[in-house]
Backbone as ProteinMPNN parsed JSONL, in Angstrom:
{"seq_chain_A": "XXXXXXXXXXXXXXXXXXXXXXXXXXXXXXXXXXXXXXXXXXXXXXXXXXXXXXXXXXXXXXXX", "coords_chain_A": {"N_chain_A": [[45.348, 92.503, 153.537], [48.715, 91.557, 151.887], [50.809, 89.708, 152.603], [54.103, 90.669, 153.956], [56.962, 91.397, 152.163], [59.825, 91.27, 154.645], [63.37, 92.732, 155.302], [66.801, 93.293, 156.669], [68.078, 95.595, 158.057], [70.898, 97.396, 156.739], [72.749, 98.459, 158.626], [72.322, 96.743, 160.993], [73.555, 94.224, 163.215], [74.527, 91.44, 162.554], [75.681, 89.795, 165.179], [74.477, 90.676, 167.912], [71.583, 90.832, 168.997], [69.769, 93.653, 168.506], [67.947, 95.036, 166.136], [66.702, 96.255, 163.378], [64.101, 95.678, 161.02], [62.611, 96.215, 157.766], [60.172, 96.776, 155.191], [58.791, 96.794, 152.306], [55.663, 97.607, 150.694], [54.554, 97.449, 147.871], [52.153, 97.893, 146.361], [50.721, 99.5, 147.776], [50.999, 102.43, 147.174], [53.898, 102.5, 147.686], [54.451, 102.498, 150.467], [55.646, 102.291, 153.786], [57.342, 99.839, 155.637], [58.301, 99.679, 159.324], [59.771, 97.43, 161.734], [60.765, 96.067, 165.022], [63.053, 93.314, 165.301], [63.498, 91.367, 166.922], [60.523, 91.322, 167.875], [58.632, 89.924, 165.641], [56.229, 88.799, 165.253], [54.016, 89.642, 166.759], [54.691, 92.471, 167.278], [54.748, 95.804, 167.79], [54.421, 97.965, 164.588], [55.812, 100.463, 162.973], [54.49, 102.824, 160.167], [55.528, 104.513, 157.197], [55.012, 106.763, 155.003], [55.864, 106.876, 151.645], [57.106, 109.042, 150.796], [57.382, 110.48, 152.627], [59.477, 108.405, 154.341], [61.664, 108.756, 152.632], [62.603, 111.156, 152.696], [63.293, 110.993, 155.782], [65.341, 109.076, 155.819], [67.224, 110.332, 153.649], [67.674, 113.09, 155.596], [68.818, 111.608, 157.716], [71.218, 109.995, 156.413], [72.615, 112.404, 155.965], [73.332, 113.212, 158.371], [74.645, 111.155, 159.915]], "CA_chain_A": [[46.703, 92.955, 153.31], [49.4, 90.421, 151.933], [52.482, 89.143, 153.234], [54.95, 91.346, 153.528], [58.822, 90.69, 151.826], [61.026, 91.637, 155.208], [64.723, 92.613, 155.751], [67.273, 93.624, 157.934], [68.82, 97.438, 158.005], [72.169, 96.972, 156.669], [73.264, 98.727, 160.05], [71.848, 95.894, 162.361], [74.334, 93.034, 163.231], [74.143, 89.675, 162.691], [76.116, 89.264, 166.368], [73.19, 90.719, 168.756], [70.253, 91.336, 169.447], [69.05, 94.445, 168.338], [68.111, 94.868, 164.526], [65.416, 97.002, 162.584], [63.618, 95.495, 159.864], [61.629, 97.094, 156.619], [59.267, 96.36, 154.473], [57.944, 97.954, 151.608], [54.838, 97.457, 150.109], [54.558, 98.358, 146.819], [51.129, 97.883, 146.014], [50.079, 100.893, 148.116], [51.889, 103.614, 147.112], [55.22, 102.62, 148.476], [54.061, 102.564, 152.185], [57.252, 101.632, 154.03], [57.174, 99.647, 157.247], [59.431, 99.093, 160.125], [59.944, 96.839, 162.772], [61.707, 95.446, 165.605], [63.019, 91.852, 164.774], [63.058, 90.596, 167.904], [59.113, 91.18, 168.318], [58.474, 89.731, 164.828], [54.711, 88.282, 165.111], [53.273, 90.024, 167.572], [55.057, 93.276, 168.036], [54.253, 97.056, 166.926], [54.987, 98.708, 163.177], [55.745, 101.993, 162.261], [54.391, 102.772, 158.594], [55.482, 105.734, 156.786], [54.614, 107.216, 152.98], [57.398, 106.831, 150.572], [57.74, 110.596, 150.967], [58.678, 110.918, 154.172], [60.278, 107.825, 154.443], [62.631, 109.261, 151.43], [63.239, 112.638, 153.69], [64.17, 110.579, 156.261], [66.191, 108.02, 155.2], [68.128, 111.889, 153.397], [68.104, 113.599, 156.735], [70.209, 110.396, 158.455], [72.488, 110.013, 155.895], [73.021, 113.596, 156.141], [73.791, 113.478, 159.88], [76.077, 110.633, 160.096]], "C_chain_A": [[47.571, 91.754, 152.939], [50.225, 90.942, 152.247], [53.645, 90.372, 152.707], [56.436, 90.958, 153.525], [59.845, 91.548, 152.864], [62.355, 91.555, 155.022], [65.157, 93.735, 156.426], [68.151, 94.746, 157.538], [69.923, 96.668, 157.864], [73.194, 97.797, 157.533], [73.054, 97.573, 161.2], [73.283, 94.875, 162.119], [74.059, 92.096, 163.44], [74.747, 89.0, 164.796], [75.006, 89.882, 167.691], [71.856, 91.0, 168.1], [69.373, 91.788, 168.656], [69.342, 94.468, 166.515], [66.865, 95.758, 164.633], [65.397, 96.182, 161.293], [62.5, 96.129, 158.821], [61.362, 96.396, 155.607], [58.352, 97.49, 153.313], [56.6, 97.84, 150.412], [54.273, 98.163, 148.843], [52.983, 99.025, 146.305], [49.749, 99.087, 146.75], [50.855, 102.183, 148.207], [53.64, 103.26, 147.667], [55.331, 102.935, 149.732], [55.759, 102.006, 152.607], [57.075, 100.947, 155.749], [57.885, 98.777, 157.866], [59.113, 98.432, 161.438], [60.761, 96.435, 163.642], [61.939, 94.288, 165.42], [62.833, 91.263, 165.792], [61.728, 90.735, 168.454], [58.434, 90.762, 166.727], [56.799, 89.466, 164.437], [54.014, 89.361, 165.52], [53.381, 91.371, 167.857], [54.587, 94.788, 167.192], [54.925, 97.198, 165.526], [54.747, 99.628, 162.977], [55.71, 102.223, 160.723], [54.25, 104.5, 158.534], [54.889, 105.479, 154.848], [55.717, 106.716, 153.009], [58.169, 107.493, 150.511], [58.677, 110.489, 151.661], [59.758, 109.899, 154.461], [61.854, 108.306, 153.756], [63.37, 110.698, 152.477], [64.281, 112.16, 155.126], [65.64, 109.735, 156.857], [67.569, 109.612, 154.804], [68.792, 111.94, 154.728], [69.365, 112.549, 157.733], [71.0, 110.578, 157.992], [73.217, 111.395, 155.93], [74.121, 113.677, 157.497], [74.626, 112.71, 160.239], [77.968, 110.83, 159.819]], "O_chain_A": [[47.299, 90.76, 153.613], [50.546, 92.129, 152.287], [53.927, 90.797, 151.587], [57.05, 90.409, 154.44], [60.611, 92.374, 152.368], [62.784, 90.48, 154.605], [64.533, 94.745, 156.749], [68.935, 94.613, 156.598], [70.141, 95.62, 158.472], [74.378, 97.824, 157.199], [73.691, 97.637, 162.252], [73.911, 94.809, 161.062], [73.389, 91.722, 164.402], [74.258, 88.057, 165.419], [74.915, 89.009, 168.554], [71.393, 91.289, 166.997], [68.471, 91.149, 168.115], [70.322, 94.139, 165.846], [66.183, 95.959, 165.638], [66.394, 95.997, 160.596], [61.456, 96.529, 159.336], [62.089, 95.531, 155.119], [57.634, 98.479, 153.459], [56.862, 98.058, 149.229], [53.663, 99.232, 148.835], [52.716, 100.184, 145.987], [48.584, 99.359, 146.461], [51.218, 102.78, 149.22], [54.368, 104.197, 147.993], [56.266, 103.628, 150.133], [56.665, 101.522, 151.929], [56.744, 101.564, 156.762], [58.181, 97.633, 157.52], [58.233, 98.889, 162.168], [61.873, 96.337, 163.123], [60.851, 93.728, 165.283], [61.896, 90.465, 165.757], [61.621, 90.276, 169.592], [57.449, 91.48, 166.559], [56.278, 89.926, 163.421], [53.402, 90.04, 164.695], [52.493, 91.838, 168.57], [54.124, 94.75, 166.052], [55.959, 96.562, 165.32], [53.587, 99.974, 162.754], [56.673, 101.908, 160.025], [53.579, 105.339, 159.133], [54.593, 104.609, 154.029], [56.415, 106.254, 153.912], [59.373, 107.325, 150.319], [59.906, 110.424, 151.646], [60.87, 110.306, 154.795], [62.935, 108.195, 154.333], [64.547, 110.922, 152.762], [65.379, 112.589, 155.478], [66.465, 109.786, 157.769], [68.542, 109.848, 155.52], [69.807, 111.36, 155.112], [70.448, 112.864, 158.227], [71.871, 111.245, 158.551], [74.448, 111.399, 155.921], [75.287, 114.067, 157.56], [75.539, 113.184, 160.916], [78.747, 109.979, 160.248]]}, "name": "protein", "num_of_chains": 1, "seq": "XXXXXXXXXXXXXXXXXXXXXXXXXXXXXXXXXXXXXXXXXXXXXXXXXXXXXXXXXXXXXXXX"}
């Protein structure tokens, strides 16, 4: 797998803590994958399709 090009939800704040970061790998379909920043090396990733990612990414903006 190569290196993947992270960044930071343009909801997270630069003044704490907590942040989500994504990643999207193009080279397999548009896989999409998220993380917590503060567990950067070591910590779990949630990988969606492109699809769903796309539905849910919708559905949020919907709901805010």
């Amino acid at each position: 797998m190569t290196a993947l090009d992270w960044f930071k939800s343009s909801y997270s704040s630069n003044e704490g803590p907590d942040c989500v970061e994504v990643a999207i790998a193009h080279a397999t379909s548009a896989t999409v994958h998220v993380r917590d920043s503060k567990d950067k090396r070591g910590g779990s990733q949630l990988t969606f399709a492109g699809a769903a990612w796309s539905e849910f990414v919708g559905h949020a903006r919907r709901s805010a």
